[in-house]
Every structure is written in C-alpha cells, then in structure tokens.
C-alpha positions as CSV (number, residue, x, y, z in Angstrom):
1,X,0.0,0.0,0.0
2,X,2.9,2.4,0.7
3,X,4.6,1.5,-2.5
4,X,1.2,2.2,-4.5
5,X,0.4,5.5,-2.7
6,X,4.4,6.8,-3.3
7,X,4.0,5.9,-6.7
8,X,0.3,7.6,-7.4
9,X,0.6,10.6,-5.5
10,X,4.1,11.3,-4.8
11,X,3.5,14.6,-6.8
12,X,0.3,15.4,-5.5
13,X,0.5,14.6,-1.7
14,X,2.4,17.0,0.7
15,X,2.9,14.4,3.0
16,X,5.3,12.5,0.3
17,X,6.9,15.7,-0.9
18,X,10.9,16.7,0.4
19,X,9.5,19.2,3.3
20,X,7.1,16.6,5.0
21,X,7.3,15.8,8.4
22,X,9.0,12.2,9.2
23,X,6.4,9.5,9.6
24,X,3.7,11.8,7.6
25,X,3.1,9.3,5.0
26,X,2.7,6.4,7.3
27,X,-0.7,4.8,7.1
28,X,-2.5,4.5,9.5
29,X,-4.0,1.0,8.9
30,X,-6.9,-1.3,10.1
31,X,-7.8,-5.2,9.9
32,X,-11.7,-5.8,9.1
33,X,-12.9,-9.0,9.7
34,X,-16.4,-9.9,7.4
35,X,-18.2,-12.6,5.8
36,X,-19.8,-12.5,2.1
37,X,-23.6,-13.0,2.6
38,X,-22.8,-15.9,0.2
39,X,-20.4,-17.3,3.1
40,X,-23.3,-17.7,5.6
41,X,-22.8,-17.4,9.2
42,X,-21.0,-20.4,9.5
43,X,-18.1,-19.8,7.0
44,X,-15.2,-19.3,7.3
45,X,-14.3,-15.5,8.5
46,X,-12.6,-13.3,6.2
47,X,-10.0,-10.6,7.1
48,X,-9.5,-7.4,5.0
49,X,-7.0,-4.5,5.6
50,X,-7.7,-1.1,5.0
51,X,-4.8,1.9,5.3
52,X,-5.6,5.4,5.3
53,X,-3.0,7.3,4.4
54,X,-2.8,11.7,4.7
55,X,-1.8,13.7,1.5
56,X,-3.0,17.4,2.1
57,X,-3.9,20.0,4.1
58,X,-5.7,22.9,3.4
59,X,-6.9,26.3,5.2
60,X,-10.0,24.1,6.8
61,X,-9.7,20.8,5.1
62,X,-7.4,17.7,4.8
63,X,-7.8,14.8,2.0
64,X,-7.2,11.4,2.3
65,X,-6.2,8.2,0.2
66,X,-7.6,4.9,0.9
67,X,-6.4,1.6,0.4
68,X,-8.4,-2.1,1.3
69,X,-6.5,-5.5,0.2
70,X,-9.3,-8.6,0.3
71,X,-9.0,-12.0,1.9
72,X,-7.1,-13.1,-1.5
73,X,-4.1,-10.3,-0.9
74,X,-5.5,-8.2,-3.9
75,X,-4.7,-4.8,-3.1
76,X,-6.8,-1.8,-4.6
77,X,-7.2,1.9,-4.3
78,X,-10.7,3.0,-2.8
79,X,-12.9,5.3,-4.9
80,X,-15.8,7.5,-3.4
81,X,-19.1,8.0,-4.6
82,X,-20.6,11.2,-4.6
83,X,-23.6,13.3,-5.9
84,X,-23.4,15.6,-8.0
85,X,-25.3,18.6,-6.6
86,X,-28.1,21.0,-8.4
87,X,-28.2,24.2,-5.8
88,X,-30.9,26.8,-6.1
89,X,-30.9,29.9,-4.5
90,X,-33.7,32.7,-4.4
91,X,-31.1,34.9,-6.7
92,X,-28.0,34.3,-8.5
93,X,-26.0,34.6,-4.5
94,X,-25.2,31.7,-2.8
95,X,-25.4,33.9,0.5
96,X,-29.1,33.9,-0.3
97,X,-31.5,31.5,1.1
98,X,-31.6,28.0,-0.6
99,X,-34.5,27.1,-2.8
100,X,-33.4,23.5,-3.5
101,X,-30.8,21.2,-3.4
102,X,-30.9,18.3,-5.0
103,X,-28.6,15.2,-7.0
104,X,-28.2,15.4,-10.8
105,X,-25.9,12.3,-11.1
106,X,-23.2,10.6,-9.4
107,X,-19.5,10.8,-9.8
108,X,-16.5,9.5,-7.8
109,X,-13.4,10.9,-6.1
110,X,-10.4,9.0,-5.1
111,X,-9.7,11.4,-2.1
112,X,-11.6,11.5,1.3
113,X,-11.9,14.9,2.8
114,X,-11.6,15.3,6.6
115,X,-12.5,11.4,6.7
116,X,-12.7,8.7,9.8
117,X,-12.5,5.3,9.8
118,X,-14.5,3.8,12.7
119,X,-13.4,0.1,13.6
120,X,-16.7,-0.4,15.7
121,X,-19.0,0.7,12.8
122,X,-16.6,-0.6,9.6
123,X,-17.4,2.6,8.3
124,X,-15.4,6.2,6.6
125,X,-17.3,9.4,7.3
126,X,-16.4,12.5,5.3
127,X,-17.4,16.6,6.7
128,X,-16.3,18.8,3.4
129,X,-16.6,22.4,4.6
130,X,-17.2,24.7,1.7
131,X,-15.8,27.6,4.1
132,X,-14.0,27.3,7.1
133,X,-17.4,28.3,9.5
134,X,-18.5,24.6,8.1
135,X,-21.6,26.7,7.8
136,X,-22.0,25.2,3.9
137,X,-20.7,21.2,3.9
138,X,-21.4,18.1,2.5
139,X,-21.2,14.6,4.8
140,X,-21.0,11.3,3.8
141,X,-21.2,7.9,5.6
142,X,-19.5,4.8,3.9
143,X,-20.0,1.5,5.4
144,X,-17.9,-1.9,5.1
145,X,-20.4,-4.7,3.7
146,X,-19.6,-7.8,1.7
147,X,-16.2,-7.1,1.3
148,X,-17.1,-3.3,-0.1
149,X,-17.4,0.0,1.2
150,X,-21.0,2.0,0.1
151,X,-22.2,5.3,0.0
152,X,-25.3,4.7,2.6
153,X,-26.1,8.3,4.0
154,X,-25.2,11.9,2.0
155,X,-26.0,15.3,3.5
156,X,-25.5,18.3,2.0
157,X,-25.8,21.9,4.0
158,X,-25.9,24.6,0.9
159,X,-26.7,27.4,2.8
160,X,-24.4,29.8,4.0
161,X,-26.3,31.3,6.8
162,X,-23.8,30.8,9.7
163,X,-25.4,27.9,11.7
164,X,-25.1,24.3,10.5
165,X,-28.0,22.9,9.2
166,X,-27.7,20.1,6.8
167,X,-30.3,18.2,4.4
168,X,-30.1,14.6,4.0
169,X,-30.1,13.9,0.3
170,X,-29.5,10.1,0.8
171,X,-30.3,7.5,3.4
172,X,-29.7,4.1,2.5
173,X,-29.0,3.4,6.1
174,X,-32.8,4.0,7.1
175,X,-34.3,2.8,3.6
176,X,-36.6,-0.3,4.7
C-alpha cells in the first residue's frame, strides 16, 4: 500500500513531498474481519485490511487516500461515490436562502476529505466544509459490507447562513 500511494501521489500529496514531516506518509491501517452474505454465518471469517493514508492540508480541510486489500491479498485503491449537486438559490447569490438542493448524477473521487474510519461501525465518514465556518458542507457515511465500502447516508448543508443545518439527500442506512 505504501509503495502504490508513493508511486500515485508522490507529486500530488504533501505528506510524500521533500519538506514533509518524518512518519507523515505512514498509514495508518486497520484489519476488518467480514463474511460474504454468500459465506453464511457459519463460513469461514474473512480478514480485509484497510490503510488510510494523509496527502494534504488545506486552510479548513485535509484529503485522504484509501487503500483495502481482500482475503485473496489483492490490493486496490478506494474510490468515493458522490452526488453531484443542483443548488438553487432565491437569486444568483449563494449567501441567499436556498431554494433547492438536489442530485443530478453521481461521480466519484479517489480522495476523502476530513474522513474517519470507525473500527466499531466498519465505516469512513467524510465533513467537506465549503468555508471554514463549516456553515456550507457536505457529509458522507460509507459503510464496510460484503467485502465493499457503500455510499449509505449523504447530507449536503448549501446554505451559508452561519449555523449548520444540513439536508439529508441520501439514506440508504434507514431505507426499509
């Protein structure tokens, strides 16, 4: 996993580059233990391992870059799924109040911003602030299931009002 980030973002990371403090590209790194619903609750337990590595730092946010390697060794780079956003306000100002927010297609991102891995839940969180007050954000919740990591749970805050008040765009993790 160290040898893959190095070589993928040794460019684009400031914890690889020459001024970095020593240790700052060490993962930090995590064993998941899962079954596939295809195993059953009797087979055998599996054991993943994920590493989380630091590459930037910005006024207000950080990115991260996230590696998982399967039961078989196979080692891949994770990739984030994320709506794409169609914000409305009452005029042309974002400052304005919002009219509507909602998803006009999906992309992905292979970076995490200001993420968390939680070994009791298996899952990554993200909190994008769109300005340092975090008044205007994005969230997301990613959880660990079958050997993958979903997008369950997306909020978005679009206003920028000064108090934080996010919308929940998508909520797998309360769907029925």
């Amino acid at each position: 996993a160290k040898a893959m980030f190095s070589s993928s973002y040794g460019n684009e990371c400031e914890t690889l580059g020459p001024d970095a403090e020593a240790g700052a590209a060490e993962p930090e790194a995590h064993e998941i233990k899962y079954r596939y619903v295809s195993d059953g609750d009797d087979g055998d337990e599996r054991t993943a391992r994920l590493f989380r590595f630091g590459c930037n730092l910005y006024d207000y946010n950080t990115d991260e870059v996230y590696y998982v390697s399967d039961d078989l060794g196979e080692l891949r780079q994770l990739q984030f799924a994320q709506p794409g956003l169609d914000s409305r306000y009452e005029t042309a100002d974002s400052s304005e109040k919002v009219e509507h927010v909602g998803i006009i297609g999906y992309t992905v991102t292979d970076r995490a911003v200001n993420s968390f891995y939680d070994p009791a839940t298996l899952s990554i969180t993200t909190f994008a602030k769109w300005r340092g007050v975090a008044d205007a954000s994005s969230n997301a919740l990613y959880i660990f299931r079958n050997g993958r990591f979903s997008l369950i749970k997306y909020e978005v805050d679009a206003s920028y009002d000064e108090e934080i008040n996010p919308e929940t765009l998508l909520d797998y993790d309360t769907a029925p």
